[in-house]
ROSETI-205471 format. One record per atom (N, C-alpha, C): atom name; x, y, z; residue in one letter; residue number from 1. Coordinates in nm, 2 decimals. Layout:
{site->CA&c1->X&c2->Y&c3->Z&code->A&pos->NUM}
...
END
This chain:
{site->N&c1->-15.08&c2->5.13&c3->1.18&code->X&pos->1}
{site->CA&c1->-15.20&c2->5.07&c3->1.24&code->X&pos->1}
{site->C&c1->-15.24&c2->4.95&c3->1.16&code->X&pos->1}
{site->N&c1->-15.20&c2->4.97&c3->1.02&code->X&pos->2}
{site->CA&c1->-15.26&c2->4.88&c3->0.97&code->X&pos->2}
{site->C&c1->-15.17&c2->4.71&c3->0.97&code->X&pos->2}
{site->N&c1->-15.08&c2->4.70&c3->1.04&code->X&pos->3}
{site->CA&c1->-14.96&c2->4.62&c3->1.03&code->X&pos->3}
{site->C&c1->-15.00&c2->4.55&c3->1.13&code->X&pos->3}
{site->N&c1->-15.14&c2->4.55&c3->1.23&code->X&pos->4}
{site->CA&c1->-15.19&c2->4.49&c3->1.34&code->X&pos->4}
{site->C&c1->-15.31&c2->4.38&c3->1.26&code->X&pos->4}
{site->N&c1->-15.33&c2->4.38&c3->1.14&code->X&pos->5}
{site->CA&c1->-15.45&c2->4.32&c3->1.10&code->X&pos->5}
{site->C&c1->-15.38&c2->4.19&c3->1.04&code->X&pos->5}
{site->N&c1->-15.40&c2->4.09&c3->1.01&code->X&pos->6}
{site->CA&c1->-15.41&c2->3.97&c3->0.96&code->X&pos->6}
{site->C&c1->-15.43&c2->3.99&c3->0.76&code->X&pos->6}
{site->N&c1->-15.34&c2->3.99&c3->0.72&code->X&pos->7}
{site->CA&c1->-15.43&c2->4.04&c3->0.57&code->X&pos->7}
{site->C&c1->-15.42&c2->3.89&c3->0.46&code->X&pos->7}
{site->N&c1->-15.49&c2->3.89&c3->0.42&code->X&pos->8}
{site->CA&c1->-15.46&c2->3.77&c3->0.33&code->X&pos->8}
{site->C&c1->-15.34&c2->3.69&c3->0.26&code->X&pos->8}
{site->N&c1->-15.27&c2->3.81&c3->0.22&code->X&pos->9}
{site->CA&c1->-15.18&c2->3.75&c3->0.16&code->X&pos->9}
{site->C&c1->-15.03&c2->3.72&c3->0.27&code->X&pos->9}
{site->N&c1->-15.09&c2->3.72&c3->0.42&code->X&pos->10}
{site->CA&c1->-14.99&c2->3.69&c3->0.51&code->X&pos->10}
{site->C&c1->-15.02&c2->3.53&c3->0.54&code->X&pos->10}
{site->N&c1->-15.11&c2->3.46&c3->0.49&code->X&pos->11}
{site->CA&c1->-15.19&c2->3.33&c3->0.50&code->X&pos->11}
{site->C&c1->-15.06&c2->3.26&c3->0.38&code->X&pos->11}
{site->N&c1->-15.01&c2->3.16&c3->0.51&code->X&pos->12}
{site->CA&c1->-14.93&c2->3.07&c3->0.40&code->X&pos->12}
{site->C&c1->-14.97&c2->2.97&c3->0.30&code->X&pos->12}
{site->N&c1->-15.15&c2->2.95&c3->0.34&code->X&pos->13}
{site->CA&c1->-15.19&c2->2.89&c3->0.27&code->X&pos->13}
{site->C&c1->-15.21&c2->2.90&c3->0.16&code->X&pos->13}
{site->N&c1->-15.25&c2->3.07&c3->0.19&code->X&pos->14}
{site->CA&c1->-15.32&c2->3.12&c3->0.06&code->X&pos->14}
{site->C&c1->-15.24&c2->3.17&c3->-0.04&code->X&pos->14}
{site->N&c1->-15.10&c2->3.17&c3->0.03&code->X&pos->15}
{site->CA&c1->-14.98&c2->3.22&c3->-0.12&code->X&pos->15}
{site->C&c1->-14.93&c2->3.06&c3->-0.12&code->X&pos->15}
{site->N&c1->-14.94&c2->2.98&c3->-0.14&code->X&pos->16}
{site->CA&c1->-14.87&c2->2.85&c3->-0.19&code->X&pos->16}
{site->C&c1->-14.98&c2->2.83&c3->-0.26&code->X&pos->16}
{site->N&c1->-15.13&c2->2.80&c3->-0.27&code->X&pos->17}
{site->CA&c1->-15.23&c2->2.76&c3->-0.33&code->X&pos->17}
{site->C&c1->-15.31&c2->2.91&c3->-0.43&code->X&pos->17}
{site->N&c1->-15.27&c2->3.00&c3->-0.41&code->X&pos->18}
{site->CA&c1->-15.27&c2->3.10&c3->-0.55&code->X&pos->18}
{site->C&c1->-15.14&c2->3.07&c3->-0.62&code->X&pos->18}
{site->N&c1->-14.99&c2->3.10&c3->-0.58&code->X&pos->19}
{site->CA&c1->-14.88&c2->3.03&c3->-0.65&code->X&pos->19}
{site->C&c1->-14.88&c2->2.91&c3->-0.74&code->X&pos->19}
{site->N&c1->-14.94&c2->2.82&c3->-0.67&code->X&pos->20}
{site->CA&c1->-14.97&c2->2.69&c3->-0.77&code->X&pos->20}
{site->C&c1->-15.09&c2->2.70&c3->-0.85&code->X&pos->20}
{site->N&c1->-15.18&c2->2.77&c3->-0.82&code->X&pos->21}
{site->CA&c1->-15.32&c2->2.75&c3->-0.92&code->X&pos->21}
{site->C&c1->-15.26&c2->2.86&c3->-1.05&code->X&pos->21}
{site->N&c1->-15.16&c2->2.94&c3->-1.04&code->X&pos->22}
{site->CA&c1->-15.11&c2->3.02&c3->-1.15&code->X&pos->22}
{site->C&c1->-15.04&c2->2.93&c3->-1.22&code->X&pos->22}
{site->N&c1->-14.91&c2->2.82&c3->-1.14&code->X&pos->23}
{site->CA&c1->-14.87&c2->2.74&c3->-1.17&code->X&pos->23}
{site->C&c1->-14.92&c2->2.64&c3->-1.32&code->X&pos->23}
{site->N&c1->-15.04&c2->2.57&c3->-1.28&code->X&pos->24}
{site->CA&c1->-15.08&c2->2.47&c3->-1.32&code->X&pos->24}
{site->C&c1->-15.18&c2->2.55&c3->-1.42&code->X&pos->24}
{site->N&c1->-15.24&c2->2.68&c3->-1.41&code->X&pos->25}
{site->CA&c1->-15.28&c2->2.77&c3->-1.53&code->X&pos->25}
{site->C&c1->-15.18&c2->2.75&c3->-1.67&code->X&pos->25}
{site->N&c1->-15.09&c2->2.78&c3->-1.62&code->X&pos->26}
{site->CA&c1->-14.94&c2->2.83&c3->-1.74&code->X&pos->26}
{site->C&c1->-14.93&c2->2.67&c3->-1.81&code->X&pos->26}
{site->N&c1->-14.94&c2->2.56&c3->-1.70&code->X&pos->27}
{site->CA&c1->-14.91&c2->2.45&c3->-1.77&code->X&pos->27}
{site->C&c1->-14.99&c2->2.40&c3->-1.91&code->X&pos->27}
{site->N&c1->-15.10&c2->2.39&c3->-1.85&code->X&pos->28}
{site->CA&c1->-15.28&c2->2.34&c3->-1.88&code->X&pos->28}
{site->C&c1->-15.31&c2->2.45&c3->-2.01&code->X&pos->28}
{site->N&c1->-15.28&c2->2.57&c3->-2.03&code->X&pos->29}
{site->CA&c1->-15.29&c2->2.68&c3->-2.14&code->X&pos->29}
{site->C&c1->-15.22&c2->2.58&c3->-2.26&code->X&pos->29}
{site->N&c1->-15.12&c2->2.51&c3->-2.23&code->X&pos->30}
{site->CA&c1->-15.04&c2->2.47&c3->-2.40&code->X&pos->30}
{site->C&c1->-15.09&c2->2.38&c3->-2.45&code->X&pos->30}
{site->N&c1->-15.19&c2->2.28&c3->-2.35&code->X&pos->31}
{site->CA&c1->-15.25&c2->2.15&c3->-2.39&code->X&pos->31}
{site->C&c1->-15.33&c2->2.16&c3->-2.53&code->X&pos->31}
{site->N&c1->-15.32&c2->2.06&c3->-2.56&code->X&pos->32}
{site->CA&c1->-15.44&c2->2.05&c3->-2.69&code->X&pos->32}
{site->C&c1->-15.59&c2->2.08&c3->-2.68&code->X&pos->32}
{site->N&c1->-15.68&c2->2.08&c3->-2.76&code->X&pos->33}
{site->CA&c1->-15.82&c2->2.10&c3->-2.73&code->X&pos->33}
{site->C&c1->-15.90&c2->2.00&c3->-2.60&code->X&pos->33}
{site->N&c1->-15.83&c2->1.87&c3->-2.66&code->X&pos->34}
{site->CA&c1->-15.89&c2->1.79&c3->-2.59&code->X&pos->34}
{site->C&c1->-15.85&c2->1.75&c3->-2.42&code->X&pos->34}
{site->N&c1->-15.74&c2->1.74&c3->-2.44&code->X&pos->35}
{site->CA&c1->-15.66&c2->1.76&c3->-2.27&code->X&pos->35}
{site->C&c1->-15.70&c2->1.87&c3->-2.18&code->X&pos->35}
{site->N&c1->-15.68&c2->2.00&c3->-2.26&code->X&pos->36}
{site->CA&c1->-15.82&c2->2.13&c3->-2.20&code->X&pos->36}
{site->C&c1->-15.94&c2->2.13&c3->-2.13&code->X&pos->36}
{site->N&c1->-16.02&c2->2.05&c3->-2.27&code->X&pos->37}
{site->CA&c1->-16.17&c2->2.09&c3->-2.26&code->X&pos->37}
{site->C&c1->-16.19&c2->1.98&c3->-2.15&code->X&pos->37}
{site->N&c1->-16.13&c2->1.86&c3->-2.10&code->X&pos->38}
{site->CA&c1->-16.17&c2->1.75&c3->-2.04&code->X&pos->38}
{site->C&c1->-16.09&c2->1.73&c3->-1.90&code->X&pos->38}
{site->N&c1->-15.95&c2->1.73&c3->-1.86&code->X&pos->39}
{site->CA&c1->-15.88&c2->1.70&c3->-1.77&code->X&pos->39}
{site->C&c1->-15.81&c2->1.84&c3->-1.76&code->X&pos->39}
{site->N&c1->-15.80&c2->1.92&c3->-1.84&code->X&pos->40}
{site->CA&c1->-15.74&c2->2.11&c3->-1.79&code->X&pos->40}
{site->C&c1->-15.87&c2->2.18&c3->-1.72&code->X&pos->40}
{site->N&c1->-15.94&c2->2.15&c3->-1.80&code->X&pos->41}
{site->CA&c1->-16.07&c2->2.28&c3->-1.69&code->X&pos->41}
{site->C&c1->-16.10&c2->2.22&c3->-1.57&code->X&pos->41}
{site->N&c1->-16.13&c2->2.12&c3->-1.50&code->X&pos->42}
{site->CA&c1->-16.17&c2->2.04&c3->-1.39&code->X&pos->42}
{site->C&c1->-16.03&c2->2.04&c3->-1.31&code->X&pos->42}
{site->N&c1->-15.94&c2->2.02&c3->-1.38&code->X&pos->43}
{site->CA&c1->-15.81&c2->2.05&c3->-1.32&code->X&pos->43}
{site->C&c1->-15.74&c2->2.22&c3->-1.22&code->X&pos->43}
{site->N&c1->-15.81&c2->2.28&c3->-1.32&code->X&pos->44}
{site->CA&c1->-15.76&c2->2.40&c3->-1.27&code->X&pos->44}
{site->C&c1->-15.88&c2->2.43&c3->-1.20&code->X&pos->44}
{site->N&c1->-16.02&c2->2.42&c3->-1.24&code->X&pos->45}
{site->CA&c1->-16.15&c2->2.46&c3->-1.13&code->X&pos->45}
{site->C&c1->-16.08&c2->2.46&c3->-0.99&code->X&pos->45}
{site->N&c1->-16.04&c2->2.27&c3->-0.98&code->X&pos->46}
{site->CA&c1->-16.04&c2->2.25&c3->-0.86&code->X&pos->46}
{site->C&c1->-15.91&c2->2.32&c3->-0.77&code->X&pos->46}
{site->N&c1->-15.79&c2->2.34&c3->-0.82&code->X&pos->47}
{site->CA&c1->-15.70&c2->2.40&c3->-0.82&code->X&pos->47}
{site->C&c1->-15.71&c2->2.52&c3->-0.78&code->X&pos->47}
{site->N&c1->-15.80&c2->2.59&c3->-0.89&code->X&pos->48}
{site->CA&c1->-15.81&c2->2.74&c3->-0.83&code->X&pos->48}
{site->C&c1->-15.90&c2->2.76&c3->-0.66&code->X&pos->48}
{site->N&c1->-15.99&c2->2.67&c3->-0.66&code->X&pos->49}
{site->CA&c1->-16.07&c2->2.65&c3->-0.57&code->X&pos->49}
{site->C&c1->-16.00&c2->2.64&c3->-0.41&code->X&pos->49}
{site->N&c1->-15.89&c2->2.59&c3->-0.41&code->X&pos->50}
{site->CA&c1->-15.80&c2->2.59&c3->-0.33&code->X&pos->50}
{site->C&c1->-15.75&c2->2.74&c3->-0.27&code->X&pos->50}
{site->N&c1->-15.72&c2->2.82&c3->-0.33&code->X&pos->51}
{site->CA&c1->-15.70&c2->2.97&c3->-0.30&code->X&pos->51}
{site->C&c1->-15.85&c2->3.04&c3->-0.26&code->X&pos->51}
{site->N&c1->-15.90&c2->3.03&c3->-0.37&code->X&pos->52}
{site->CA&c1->-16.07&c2->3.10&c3->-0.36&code->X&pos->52}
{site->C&c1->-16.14&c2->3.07&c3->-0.27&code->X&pos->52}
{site->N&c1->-16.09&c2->2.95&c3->-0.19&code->X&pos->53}
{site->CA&c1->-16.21&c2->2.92&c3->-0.01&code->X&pos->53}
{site->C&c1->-16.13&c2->2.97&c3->0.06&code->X&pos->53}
{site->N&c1->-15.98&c2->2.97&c3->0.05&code->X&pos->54}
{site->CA&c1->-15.91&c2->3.04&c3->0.18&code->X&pos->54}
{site->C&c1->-15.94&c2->3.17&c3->0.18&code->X&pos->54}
{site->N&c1->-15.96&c2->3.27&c3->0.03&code->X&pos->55}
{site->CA&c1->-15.97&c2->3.40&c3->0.06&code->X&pos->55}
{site->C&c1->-16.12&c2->3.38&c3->0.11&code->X&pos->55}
{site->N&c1->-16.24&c2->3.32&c3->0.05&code->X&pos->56}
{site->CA&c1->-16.39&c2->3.36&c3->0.08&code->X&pos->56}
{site->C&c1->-16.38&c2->3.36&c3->0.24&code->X&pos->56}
{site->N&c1->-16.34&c2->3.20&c3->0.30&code->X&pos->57}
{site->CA&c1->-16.33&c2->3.23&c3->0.42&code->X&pos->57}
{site->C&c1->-16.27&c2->3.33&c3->0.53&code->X&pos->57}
{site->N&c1->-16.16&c2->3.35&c3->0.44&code->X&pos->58}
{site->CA&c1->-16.11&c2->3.48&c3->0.54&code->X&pos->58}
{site->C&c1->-16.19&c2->3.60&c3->0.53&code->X&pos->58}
{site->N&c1->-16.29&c2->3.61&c3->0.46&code->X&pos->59}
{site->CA&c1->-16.32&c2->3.73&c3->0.41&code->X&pos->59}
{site->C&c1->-16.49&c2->3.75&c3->0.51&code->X&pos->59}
{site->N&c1->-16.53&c2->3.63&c3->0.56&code->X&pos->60}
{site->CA&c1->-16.62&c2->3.56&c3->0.62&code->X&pos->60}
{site->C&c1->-16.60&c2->3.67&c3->0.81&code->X&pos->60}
{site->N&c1->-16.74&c2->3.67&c3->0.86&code->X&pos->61}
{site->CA&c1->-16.71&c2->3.72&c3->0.95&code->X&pos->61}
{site->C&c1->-16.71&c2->3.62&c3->1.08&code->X&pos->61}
{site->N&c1->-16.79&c2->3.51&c3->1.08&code->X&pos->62}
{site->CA&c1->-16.81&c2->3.42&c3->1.20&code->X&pos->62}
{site->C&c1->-16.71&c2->3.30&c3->1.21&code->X&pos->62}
{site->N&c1->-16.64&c2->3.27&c3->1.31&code->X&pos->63}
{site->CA&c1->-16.58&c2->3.15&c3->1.31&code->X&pos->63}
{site->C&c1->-16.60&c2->3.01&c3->1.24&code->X&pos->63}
{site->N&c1->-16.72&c2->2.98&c3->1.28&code->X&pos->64}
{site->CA&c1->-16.79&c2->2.92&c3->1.22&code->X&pos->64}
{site->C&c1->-16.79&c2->2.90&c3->1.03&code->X&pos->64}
{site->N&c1->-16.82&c2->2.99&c3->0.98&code->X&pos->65}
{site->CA&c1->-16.84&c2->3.04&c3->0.89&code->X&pos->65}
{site->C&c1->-16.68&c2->3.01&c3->0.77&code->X&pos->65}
{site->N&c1->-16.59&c2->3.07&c3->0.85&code->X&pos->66}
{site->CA&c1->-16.48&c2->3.14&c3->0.82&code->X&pos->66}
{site->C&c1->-16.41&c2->2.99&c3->0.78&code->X&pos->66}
{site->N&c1->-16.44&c2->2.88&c3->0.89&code->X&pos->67}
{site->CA&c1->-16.36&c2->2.75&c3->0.88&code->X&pos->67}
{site->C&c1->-16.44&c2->2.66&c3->0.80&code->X&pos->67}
{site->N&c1->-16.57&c2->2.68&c3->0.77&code->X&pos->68}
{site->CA&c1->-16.60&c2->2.57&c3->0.69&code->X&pos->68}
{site->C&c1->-16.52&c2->2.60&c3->0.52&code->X&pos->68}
{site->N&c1->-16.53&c2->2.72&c3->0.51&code->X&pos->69}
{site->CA&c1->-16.45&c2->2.77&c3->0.35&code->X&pos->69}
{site->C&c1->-16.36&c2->2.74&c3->0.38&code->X&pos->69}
{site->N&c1->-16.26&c2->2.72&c3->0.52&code->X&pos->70}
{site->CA&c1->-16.09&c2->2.61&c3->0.53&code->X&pos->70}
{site->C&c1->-16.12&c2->2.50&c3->0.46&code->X&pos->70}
{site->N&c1->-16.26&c2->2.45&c3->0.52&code->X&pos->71}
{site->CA&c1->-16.23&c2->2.31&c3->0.51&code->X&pos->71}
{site->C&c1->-16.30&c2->2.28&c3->0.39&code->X&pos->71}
{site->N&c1->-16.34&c2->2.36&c3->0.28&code->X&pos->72}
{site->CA&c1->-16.42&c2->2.32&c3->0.14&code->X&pos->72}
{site->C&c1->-16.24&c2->2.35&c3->0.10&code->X&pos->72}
{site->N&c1->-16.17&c2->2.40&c3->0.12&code->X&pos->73}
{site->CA&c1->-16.06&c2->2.41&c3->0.03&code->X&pos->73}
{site->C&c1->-15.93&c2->2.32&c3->0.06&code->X&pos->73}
{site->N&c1->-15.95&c2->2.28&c3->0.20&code->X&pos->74}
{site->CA&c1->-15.92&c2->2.09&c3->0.24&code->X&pos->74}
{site->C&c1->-15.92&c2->2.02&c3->0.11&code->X&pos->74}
{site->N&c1->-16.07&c2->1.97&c3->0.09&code->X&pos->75}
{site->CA&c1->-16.16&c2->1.93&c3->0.00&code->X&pos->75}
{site->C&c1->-16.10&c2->1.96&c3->-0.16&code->X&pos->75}
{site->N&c1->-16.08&c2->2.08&c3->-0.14&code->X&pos->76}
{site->CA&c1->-16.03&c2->2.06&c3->-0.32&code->X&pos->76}
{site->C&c1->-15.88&c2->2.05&c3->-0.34&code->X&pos->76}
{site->N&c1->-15.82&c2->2.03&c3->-0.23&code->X&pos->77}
{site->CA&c1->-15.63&c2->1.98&c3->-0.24&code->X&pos->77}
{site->C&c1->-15.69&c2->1.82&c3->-0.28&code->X&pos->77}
{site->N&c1->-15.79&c2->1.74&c3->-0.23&code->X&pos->78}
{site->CA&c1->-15.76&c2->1.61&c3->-0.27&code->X&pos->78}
{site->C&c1->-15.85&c2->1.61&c3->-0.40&code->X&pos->78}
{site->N&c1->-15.90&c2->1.71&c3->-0.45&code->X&pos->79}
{site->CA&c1->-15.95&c2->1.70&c3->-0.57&code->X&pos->79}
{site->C&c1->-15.82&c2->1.69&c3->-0.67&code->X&pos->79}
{site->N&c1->-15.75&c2->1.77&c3->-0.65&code->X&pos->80}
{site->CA&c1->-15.67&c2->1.89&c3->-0.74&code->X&pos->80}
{site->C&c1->-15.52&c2->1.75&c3->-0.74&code->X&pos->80}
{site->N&c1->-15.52&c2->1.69&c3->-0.63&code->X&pos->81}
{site->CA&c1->-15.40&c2->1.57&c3->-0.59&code->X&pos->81}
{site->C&c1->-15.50&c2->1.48&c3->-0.71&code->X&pos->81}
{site->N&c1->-15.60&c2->1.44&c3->-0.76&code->X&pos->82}
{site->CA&c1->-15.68&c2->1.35&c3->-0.81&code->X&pos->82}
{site->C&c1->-15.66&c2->1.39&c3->-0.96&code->X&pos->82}
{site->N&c1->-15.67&c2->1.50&c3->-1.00&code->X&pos->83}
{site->CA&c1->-15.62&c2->1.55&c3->-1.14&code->X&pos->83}
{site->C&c1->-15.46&c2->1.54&c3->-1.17&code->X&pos->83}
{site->N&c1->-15.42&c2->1.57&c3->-1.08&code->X&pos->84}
{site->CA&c1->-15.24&c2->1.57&c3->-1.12&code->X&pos->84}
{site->C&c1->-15.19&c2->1.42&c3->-1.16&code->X&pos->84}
{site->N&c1->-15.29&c2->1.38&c3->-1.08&code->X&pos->85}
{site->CA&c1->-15.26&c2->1.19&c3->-1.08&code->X&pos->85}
{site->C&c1->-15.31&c2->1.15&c3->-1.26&code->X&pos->85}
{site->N&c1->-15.38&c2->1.22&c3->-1.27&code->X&pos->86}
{site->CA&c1->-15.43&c2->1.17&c3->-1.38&code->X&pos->86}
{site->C&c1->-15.38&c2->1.24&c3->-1.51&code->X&pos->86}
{site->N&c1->-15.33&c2->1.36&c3->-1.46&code->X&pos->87}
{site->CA&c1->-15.24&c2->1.45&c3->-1.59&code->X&pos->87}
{site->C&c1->-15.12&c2->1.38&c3->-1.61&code->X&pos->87}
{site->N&c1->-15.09&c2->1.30&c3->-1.49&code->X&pos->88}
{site->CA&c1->-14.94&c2->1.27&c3->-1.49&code->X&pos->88}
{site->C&c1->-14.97&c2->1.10&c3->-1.58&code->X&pos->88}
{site->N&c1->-15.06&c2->1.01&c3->-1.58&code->X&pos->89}
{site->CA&c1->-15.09&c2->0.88&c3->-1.64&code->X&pos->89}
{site->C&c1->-15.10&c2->0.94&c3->-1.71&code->X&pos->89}
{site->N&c1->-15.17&c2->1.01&c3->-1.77&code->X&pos->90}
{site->CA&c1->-15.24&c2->1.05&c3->-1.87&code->X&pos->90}
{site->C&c1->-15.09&c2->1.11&c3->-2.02&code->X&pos->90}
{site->N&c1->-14.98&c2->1.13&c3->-1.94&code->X&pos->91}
{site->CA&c1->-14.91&c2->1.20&c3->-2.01&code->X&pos->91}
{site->C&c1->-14.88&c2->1.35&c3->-2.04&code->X&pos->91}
{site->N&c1->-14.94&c2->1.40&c3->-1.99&code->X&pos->92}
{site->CA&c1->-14.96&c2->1.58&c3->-2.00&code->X&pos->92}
{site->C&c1->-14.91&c2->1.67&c3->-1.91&code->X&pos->92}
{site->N&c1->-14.82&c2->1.60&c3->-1.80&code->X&pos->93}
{site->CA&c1->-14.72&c2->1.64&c3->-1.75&code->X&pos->93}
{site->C&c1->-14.63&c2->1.51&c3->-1.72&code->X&pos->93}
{site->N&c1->-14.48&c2->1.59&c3->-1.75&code->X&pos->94}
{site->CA&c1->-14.37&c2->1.52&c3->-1.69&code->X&pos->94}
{site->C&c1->-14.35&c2->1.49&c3->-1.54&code->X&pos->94}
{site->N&c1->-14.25&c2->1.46&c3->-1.57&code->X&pos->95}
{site->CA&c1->-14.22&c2->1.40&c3->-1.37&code->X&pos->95}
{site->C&c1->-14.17&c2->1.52&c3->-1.29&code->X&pos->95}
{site->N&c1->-14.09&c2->1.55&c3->-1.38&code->X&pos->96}
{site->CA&c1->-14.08&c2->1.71&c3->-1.28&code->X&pos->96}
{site->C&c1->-14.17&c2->1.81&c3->-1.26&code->X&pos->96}
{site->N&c1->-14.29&c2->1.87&c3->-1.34&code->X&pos->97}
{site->CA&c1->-14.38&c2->1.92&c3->-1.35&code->X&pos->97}
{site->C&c1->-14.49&c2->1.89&c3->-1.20&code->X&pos->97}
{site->N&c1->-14.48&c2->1.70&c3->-1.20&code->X&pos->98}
{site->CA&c1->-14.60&c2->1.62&c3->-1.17&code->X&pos->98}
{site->C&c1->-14.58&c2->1.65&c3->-0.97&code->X&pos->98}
{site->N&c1->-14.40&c2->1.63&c3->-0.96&code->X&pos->99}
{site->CA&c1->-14.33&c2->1.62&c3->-0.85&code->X&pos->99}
{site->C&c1->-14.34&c2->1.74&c3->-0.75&code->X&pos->99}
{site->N&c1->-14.33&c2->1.91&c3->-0.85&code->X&pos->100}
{site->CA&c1->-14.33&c2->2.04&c3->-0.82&code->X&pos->100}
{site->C&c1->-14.54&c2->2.02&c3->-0.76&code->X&pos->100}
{site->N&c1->-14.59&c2->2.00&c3->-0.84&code->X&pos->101}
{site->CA&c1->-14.68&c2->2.04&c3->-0.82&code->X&pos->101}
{site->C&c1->-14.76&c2->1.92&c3->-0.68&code->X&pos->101}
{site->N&c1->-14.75&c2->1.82&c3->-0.67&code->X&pos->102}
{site->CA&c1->-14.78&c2->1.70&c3->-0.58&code->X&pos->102}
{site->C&c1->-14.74&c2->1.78&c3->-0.41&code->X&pos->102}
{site->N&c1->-14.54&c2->1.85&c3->-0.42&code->X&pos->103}
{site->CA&c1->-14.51&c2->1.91&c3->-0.31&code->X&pos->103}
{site->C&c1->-14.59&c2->2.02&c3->-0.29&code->X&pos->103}
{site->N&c1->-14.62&c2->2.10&c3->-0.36&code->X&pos->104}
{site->CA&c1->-14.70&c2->2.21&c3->-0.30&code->X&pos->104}
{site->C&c1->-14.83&c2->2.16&c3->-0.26&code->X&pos->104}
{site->N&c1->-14.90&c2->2.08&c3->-0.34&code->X&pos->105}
{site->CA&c1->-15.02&c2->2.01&c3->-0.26&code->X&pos->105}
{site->C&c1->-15.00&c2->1.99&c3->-0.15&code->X&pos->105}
{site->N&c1->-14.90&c2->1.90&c3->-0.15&code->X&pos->106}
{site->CA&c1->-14.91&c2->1.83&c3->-0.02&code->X&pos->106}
{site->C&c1->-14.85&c2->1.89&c3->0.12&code->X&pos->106}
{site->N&c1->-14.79&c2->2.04&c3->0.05&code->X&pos->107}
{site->CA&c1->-14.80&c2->2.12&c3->0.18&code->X&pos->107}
{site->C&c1->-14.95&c2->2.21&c3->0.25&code->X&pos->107}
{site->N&c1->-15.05&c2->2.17&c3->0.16&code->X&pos->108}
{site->CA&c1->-15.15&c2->2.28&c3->0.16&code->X&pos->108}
{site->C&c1->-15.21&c2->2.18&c3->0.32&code->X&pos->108}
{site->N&c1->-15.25&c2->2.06&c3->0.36&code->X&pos->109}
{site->CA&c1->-15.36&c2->2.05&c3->0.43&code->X&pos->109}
{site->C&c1->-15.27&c2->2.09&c3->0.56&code->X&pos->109}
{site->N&c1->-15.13&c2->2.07&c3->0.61&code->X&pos->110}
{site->CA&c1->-15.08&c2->2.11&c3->0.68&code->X&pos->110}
{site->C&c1->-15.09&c2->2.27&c3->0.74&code->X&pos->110}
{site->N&c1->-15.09&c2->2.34&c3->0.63&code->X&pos->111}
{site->CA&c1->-15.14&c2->2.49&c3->0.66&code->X&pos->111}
{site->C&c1->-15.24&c2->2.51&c3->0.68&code->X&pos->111}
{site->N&c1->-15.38&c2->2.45&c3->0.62&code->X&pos->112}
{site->CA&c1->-15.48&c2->2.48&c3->0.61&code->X&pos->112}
{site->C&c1->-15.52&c2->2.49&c3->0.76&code->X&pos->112}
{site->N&c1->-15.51&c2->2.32&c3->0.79&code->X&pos->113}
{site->CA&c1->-15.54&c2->2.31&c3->0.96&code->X&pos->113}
{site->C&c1->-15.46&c2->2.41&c3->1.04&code->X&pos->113}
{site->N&c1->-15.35&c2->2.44&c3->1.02&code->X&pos->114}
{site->CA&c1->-15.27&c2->2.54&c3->1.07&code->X&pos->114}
{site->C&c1->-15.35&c2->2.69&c3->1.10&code->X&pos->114}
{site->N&c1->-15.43&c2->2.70&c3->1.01&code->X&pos->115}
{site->CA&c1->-15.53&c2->2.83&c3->0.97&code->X&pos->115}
{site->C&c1->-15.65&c2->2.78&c3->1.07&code->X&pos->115}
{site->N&c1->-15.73&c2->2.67&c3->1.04&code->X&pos->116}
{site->CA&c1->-15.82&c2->2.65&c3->1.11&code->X&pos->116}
{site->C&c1->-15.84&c2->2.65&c3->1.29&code->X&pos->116}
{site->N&c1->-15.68&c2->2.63&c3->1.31&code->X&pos->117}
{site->CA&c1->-15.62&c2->2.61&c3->1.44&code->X&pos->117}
{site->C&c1->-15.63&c2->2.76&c3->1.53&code->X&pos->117}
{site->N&c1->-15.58&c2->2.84&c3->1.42&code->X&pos->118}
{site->CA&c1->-15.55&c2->2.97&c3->1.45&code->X&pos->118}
{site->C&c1->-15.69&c2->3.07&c3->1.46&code->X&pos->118}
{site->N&c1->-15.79&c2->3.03&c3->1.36&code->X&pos->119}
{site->CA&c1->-15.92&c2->3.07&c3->1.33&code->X&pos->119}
{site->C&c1->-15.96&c2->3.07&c3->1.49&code->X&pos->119}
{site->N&c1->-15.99&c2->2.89&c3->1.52&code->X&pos->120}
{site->CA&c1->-16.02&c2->2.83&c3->1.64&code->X&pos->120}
{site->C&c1->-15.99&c2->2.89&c3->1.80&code->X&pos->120}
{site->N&c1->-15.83&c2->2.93&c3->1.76&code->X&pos->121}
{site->CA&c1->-15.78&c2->3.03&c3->1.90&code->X&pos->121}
{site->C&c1->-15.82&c2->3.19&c3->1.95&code->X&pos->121}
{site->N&c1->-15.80&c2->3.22&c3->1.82&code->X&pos->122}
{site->CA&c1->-15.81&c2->3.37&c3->1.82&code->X&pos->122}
{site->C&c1->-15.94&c2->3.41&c3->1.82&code->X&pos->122}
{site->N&c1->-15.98&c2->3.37&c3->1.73&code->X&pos->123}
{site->CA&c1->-16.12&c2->3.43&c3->1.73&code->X&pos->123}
{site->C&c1->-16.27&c2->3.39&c3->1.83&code->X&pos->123}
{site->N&c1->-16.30&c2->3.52&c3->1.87&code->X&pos->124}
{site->CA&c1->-16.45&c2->3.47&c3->1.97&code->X&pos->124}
{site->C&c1->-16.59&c2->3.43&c3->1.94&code->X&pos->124}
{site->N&c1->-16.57&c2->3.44&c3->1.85&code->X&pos->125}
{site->CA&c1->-16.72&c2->3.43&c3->1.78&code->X&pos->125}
{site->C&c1->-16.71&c2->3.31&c3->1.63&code->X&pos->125}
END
């Protein structure tokens, strides 16, 4: 019965953007104090933030409701794209680091609307 429900972690969104906010956790932990306290915490906030609206919203009962948390976590892919840019000038990640993490970004708004689409169909309320 229970293989009829929608469960979170069947959300492609929401396993590419927990995947990478663990991702960019592991990176951001080796930085120095200062790269941390300034460009790692705001980095990962936004980052984490990305997974944390897809679950709040799924977790949400009204349509309405359910897609605005899609679209606050829209919102923090081009935050989280905005730090990588700047970890990457900045020197605190390499190019392969910079490249892994940019593609999974830049898979997330794709799914997200994908989610919002599906929100939009299925649900009546």
């Amino acid at each position: 019965m229970d293989d009829k429900f929608l469960k979170l972690n069947d959300i492609g969104a929401y396993k590419i953007a927990f995947n990478l906010s663990n991702y960019v956790w592991n990176v951001v932990v080796k930085w120095d104090f200062f790269a941390k306290d300034t460009v790692g915490k705001q980095w990962v906030r936004a980052v984490d933030s990305n997974s944390s609206n897809i679950a709040e919203g799924f977790g949400r009962y009204s349509k309405k409701d359910k897609i605005k948390f899609y679209r606050y976590s829209f919102g923090s892919v081009k935050e989280s794209m905005d730090w990588a840019q700047k970890a990457k000038t900045r020197n605190l990640i390499n190019e392969e680091q910079y490249q892994y993490i940019m593609g999974e970004l830049n898979k997330l708004p794709r799914e997200i609307n994908g989610l919002i689409k599906f929100t939009n169909e299925k649900l009546a309320v």
